[in-house]
C-alpha positions in Angstrom: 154.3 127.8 61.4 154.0 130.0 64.7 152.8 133.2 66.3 154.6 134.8 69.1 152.3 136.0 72.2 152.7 139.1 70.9 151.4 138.9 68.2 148.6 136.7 69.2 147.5 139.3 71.4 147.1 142.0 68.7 145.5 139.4 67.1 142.4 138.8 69.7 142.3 142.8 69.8 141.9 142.6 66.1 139.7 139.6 66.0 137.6 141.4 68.3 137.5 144.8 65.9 137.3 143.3 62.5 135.8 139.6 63.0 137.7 136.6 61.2 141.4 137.5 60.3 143.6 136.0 57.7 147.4 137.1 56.8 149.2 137.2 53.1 152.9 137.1 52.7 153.0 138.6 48.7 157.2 138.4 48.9 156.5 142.2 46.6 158.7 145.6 47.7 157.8 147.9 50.7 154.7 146.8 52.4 154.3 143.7 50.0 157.1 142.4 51.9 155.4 142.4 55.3 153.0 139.9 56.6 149.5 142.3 56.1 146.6 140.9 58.3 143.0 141.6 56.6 139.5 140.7 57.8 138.8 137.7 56.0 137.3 138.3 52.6 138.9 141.7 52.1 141.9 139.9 51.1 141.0 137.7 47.6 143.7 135.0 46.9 143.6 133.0 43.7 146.0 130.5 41.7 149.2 132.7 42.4 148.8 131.9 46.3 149.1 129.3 48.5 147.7 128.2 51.7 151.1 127.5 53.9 148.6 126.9 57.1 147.0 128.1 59.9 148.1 129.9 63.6 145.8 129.2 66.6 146.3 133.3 68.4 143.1 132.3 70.8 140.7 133.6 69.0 137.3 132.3 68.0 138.4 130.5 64.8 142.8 130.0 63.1 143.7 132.4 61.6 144.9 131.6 57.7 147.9 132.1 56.7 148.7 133.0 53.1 151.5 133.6 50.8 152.1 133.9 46.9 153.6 130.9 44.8 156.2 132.7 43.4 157.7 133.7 47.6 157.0 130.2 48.8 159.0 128.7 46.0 162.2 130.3 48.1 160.4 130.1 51.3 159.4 126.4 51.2 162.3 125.3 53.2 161.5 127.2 56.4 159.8 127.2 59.3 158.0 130.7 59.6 156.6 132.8 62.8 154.5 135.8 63.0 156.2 138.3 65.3 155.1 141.7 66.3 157.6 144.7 66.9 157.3 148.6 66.9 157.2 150.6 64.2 154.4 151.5 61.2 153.2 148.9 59.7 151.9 148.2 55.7 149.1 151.0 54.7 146.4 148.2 54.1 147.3 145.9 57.4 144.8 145.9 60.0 147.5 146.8 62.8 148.6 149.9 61.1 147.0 152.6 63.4 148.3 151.1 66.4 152.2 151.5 66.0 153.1 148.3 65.4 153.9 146.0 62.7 153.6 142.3 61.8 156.6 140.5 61.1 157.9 137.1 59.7 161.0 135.4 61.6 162.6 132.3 59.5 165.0 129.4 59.9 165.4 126.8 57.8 164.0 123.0 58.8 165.4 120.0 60.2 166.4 117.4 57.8 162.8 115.8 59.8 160.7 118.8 59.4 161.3 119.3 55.8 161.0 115.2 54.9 157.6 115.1 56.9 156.4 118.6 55.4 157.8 117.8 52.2 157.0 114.0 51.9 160.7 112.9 50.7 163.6 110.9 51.9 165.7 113.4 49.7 169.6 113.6 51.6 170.7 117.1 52.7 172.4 118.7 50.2 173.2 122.2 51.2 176.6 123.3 51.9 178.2 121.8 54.6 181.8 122.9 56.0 184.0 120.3 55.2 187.1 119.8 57.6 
């Protein structure tokens, strides 16, 4: 998992505004599908989510980074980074007001990222183009 400088500036602006962050990827429609950032604790997770890690933005503590079971079950085999682009973002995420948006960039792991992230030996067996 990553965070662009980009988005790890609006993060220490945010930090700054709100105190301890945290971000939840719910995988639901419209702004469900967007990364939202909350102050920590105005965001409660439970058994449906899962902790996939923490970014390091530079500010005062990581920033957790949440998403539900039911996304990361499709998700699982990526490597994910926090982007930040223009536009409006989700009605509930703390960078709303300032005409920007939180976004999620994706590609799948290495062979070696997913065996180390995912504990297994397990050969490749997506598609491959055969000659």
């Amino acid at each position: 998992m990553a965070v662009t400088e980009k988005a790890a500036a609006m993060l220490r602006e945010l930090r700054e505004e709100h105190g301890p962050l945290m971000f939840h990827q719910s995988g639901g429609c419209c702004d469900g599908s967007s990364p939202m950032c909350f102050a920590q604790g105005d965001f409660l997770t439970g058994d449906a989510d899962v902790l996939l890690g923490q970014i390091e933005p530079g500010t005062p503590e990581p920033v957790d980074v949440w998403m539900s079971r039911e996304q990361f079950a499709l998700w699982k085999h990526t490597h994910l980074t926090i982007d930040l682009v223009p536009g409006r973002g989700a009605g509930f995420s703390l960078e709303s007001p300032n005409g920007v948006r939180f976004l999620i960039r994706s590609r799948l792991l290495t062979d070696e990222e997913d065996a180390a992230l995912h504990g297994t030996d397990t050969p490749d067996v997506r598609a491959q183009v055969l000659p």
